[in-house]
Backbone bond lengths (Angstrom), bond angles and torsions (degrees), N, CA, C in turn:
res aa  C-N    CA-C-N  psi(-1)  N-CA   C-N-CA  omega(-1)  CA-C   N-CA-C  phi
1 X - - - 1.459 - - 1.522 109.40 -
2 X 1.408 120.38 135.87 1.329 135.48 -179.91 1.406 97.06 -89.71
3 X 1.530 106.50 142.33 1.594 131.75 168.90 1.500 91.84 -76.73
4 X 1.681 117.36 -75.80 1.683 98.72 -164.23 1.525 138.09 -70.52
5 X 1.023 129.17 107.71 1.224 134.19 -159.70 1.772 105.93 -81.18
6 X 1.249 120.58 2.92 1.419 129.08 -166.11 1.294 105.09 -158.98
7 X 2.103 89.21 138.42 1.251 99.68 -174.55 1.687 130.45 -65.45
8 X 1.125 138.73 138.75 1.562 128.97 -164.66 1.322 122.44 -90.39
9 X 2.171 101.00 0.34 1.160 93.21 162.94 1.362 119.43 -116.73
10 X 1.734 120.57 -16.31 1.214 119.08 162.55 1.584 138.27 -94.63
11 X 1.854 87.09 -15.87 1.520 90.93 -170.06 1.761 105.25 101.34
12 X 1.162 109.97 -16.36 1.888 105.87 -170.04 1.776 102.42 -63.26
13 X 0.846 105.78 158.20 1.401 104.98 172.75 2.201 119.97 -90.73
14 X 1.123 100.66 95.52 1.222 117.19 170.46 1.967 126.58 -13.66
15 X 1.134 117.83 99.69 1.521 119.43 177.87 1.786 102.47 -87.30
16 X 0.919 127.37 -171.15 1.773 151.58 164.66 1.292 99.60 -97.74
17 X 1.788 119.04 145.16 0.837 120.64 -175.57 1.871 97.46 -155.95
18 X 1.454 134.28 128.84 1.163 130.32 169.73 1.492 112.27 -58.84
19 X 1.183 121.17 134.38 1.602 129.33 179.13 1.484 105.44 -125.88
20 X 1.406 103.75 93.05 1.971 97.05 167.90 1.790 120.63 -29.74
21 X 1.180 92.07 123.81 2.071 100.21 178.72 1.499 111.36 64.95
22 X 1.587 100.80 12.06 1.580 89.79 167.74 1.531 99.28 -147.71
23 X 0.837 160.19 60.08 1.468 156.60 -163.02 1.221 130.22 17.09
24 X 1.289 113.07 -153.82 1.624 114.47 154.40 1.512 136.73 -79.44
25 X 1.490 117.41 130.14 1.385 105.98 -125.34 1.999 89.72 -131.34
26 X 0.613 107.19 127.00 1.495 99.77 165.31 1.580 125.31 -48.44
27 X 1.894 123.96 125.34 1.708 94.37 -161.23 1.820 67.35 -143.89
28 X 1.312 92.25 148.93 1.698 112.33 137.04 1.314 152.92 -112.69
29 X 1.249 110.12 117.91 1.405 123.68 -147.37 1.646 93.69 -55.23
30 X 1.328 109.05 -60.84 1.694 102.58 -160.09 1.790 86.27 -46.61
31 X 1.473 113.22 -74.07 1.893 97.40 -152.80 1.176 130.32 -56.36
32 X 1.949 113.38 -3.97 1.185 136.38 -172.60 2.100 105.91 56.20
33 X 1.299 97.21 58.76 1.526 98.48 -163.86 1.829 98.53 -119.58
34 X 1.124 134.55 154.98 1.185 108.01 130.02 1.668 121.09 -91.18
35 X 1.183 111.31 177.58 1.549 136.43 179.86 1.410 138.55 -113.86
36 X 1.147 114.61 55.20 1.912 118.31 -154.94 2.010 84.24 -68.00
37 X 1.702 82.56 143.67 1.777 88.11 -172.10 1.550 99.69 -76.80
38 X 1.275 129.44 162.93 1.508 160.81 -112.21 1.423 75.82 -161.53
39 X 1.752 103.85 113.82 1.625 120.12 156.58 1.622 117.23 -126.45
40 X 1.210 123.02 -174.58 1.469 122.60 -174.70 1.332 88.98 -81.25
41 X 1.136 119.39 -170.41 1.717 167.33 168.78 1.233 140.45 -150.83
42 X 1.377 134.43 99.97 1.790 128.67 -144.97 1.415 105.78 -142.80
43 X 1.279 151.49 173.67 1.324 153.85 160.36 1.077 98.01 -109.96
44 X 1.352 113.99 165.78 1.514 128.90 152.57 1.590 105.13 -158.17
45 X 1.222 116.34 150.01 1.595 122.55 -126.53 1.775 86.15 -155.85
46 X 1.877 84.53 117.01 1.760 103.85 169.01 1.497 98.99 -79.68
47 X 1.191 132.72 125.42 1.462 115.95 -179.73 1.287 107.66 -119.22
48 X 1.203 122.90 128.38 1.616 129.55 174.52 1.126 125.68 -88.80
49 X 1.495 113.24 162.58 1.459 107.53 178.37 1.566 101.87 -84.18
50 X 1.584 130.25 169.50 1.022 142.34 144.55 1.507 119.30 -13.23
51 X 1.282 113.16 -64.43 1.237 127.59 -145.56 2.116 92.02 -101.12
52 X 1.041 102.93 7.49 1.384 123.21 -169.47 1.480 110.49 29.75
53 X 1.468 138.07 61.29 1.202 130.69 172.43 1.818 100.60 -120.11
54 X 1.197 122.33 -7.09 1.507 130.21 -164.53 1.567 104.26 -120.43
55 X 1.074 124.25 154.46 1.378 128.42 145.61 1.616 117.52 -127.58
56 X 1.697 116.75 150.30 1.254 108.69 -157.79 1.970 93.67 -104.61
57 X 1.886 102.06 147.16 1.168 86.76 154.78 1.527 94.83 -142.43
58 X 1.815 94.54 -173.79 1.688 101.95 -142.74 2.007 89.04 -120.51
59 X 1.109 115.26 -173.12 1.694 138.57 -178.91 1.389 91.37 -144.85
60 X 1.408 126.17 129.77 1.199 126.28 154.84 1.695 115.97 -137.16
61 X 1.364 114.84 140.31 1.568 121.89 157.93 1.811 97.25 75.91
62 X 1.093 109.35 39.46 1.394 122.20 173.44 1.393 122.66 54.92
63 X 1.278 121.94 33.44 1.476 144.52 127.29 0.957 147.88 -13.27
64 X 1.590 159.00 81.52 1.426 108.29 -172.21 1.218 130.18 -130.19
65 X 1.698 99.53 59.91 1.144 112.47 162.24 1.658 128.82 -99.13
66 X 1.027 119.12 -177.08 1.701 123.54 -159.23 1.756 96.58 -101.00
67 X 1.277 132.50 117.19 1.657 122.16 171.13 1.359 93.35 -138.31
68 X 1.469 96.56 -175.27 1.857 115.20 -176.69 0.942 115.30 -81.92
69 X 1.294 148.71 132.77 1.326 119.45 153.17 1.414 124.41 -52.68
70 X 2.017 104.26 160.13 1.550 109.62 -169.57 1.670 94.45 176.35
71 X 0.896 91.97 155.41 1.740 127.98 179.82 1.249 117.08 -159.72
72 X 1.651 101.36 153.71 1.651 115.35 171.20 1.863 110.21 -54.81
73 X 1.266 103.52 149.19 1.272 106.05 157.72 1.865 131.87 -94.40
74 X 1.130 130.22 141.81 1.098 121.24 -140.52 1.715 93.68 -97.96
75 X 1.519 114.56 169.51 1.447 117.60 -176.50 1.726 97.79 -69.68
76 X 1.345 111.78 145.37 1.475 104.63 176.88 1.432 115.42 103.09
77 X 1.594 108.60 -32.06 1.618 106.50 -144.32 1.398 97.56 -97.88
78 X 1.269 126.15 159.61 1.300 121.15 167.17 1.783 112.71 -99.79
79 X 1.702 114.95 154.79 1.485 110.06 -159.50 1.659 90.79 -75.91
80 X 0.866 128.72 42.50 1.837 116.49 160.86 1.784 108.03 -135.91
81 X 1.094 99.55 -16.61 1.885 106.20 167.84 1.380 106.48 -90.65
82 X 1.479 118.28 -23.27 1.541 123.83 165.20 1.349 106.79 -53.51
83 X 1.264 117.99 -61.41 1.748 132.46 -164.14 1.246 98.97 -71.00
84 X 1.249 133.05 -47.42 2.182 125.52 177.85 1.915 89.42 -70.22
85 X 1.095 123.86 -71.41 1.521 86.34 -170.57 1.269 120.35 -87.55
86 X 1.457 144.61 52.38 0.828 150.96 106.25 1.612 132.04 -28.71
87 X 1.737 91.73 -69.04 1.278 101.85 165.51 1.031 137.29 -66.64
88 X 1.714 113.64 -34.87 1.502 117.26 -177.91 1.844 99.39 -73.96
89 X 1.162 125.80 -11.40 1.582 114.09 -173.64 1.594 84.95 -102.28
90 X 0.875 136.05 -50.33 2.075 119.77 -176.32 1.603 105.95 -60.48
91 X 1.511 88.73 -61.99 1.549 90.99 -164.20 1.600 130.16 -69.85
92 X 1.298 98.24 -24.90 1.371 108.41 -158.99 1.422 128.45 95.83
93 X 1.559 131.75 -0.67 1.611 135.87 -108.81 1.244 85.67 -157.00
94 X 1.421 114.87 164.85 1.557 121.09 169.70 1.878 100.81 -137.89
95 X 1.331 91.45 142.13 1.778 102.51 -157.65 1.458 76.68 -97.28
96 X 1.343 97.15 146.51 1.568 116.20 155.49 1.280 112.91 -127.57
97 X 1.429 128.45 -175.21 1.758 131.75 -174.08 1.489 107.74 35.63
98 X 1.180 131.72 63.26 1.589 131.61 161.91 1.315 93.76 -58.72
99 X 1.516 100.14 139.77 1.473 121.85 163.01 1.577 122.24 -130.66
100 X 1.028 135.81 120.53 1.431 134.83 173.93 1.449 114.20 -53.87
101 X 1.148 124.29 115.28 1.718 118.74 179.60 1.607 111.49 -103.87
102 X 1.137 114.54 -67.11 1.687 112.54 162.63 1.689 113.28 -166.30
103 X 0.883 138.99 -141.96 1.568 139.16 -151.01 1.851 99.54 -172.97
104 X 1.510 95.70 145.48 1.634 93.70 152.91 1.387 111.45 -178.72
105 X 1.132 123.67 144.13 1.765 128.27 -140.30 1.885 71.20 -102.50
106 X 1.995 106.68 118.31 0.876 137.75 172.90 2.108 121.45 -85.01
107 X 1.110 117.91 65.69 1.601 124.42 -154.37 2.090 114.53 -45.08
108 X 1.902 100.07 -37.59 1.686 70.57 -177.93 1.633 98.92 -60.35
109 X 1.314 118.34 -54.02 1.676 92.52 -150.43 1.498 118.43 -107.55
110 X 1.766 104.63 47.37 1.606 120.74 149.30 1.804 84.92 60.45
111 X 1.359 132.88 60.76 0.910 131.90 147.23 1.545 127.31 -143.47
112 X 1.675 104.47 131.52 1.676 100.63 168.74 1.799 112.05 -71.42
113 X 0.985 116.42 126.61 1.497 127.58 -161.99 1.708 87.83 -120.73
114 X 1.780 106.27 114.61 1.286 123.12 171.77 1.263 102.63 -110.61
115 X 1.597 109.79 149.55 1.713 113.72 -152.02 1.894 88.50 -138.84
116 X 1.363 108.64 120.46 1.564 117.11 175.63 1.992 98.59 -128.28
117 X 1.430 80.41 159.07 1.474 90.36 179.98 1.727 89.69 -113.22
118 X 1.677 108.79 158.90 1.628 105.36 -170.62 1.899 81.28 -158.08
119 X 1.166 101.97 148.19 1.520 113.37 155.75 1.703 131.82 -116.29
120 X 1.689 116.07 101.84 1.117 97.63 -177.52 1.310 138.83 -68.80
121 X 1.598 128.19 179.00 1.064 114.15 -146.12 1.334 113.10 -89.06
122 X 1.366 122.71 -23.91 1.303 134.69 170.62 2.006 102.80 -155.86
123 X 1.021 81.63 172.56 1.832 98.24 -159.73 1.356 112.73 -79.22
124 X 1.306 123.70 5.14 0.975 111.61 -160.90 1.772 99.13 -105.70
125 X 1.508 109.01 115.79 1.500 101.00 173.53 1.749 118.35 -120.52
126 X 1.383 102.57 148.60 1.268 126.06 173.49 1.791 125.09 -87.78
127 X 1.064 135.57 66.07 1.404 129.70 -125.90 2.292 88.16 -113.12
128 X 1.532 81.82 130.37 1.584 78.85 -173.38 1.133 107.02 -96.11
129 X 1.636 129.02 -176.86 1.132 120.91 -170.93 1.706 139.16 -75.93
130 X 1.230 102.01 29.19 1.491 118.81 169.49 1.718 107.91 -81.37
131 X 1.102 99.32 -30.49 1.753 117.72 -174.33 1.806 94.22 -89.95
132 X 1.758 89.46 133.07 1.518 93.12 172.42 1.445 114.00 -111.49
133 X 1.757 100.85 -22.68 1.315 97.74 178.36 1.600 83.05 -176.08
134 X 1.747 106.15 151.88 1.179 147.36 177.92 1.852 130.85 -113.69
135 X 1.328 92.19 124.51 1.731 84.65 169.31 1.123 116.95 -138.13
136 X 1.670 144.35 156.66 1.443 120.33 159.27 1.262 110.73 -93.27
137 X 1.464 138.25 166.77 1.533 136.49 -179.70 1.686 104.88 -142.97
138 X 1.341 90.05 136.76 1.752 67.00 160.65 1.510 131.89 -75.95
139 X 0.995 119.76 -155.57 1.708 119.99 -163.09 1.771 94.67 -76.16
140 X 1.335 130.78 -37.02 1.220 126.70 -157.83 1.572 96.59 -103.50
141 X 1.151 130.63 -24.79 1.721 129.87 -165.70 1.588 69.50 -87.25
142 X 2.066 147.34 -57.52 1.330 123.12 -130.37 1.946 95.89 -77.98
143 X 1.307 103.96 -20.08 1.483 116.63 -176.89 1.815 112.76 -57.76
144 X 1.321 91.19 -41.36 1.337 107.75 -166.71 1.893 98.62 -88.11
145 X 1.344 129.28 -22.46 1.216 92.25 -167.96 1.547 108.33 -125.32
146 X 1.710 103.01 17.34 1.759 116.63 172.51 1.384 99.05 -69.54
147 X 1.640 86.36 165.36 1.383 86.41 176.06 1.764 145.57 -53.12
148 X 1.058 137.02 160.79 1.530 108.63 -173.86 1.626 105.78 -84.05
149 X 1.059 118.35 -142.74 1.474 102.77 -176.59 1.146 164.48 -63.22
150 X 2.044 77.23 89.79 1.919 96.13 -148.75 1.441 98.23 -96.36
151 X 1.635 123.89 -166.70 1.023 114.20 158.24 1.274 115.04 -82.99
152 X 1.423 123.10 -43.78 1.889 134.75 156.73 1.799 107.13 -3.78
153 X 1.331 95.86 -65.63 1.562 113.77 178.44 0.995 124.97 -47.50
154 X 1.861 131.21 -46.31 1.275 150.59 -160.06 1.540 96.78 -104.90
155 X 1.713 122.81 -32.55 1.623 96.98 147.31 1.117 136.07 -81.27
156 X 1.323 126.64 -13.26 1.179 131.10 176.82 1.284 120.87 -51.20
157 X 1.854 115.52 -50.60 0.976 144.81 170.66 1.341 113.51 -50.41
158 X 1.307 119.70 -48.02 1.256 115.40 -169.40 1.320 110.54 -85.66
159 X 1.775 112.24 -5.89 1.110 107.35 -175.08 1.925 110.58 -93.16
160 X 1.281 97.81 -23.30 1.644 95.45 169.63 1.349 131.94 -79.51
161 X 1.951 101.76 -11.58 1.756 100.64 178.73 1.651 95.86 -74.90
162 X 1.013 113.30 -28.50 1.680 114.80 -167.05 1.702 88.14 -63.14
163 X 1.377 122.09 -66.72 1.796 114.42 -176.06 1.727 120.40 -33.21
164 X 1.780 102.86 -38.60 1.225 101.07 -171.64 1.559 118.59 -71.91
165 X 1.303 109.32 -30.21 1.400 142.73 176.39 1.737 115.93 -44.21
C-alpha cells in the first residue's frame, strides 16, 4: 500500500497501474506518468573510539535506552557527508574512516536507514542538546546494552560478525 494518494506534480489523485519488471506502480492519469512512492533516507553510525577498543552509544529525547547515532540525510548530500555532519552536529567530533556496513528500508517512519561504522578522531566530545546522555562500551557490553529489537541492534550485530570474520 502507497502513502501518496496524489500526484506531486498535478495534484490528480493517483490510481495503480502494472509496470513491466516493476509491479504495480502508482500512475497519474492526467500527467500520464508513473509515481514510485518518495521515502526518507538517514544514516546511523557505529561510532568508535579513537583508540578503537570502545564503541559509543547515545540516550536521546528522554529515553532510556542505548541506540546509534543517526540522522536524516539532507537533499543534495551524499550518505557519507551525512555521517561527518551528523556527528560533528550530535557529537561535537569529526568521524574519520567511514565504512559502509549495510542498509534496511525501516517501515514506521518511511525510511531507508543506511548504517556505516566511522572512527572519531579523538575522544573528546561536545554533544548538543539532541544527546541526553552518552557512554562508551566495549564491543560486547555495546551489544548487550542497545536496544533489544532495534534496528541499532541488528546493525550492530552485523557489524561485529564482519570484525570477527
Amino acid at each position: 500500500m502507497y502513502r501518496e494518494l496524489f500526484c506531486k506534480n498535478c495534484g490528480n489523485h493517483l490510481t495503480e497501474k502494472f509496470l513491466e519488471n516493476e509491479g504495480t506502480i502508482p500512475y497519474c492519469e492526467a500527467c500520464g506518468e508513473f509515481r514510485f512512492p518518495p521515502f526518507s533516507t538517514a544514516v546511523s553510525m557505529i561510532v568508535r573510539h579513537p583508540e578503537k577498543s570502545e564503541l559509543l552509544l547515545i540516550q536521546q529525547y528522554g529515553r532510556p535506552h542505548f541506540i546509534l547515532t543517526a540522522g536524516y540525510v539532507n537533499q543534495g548530500e551524499s550518505a557519507e557527508t551525512a555521517v561527518s555532519r551528523e556527528i560533528r552536529e550530535e557529537l561535537g567530533a569529526k568521524a574519520v574512516n567511514i565504512q559502509f556496513n549495510q542498509s534496511q528500508y525501516f517501515e514506521p517512519s518511511n525510511t531507508l536507514m543506511l548504517n556505516f561504522s566511522c572512527v572519531l578522531e579523538n575522544a573528546e566530545l561536545h554533544p548538543n542538546q539532541e544527546i541526553d546522555a552518552y557512554q562508551w562500551f566495549d564491543y560486547i557490553s555495546a551489544l548487550e546494552h542497545i536496544k533489544p529489537e532495534s534496528l541499532a541492534k541488528k546493525f550492530l550485530t552485523a557489524w561485529l560478525h564482519k570484525q570477527e570474520g
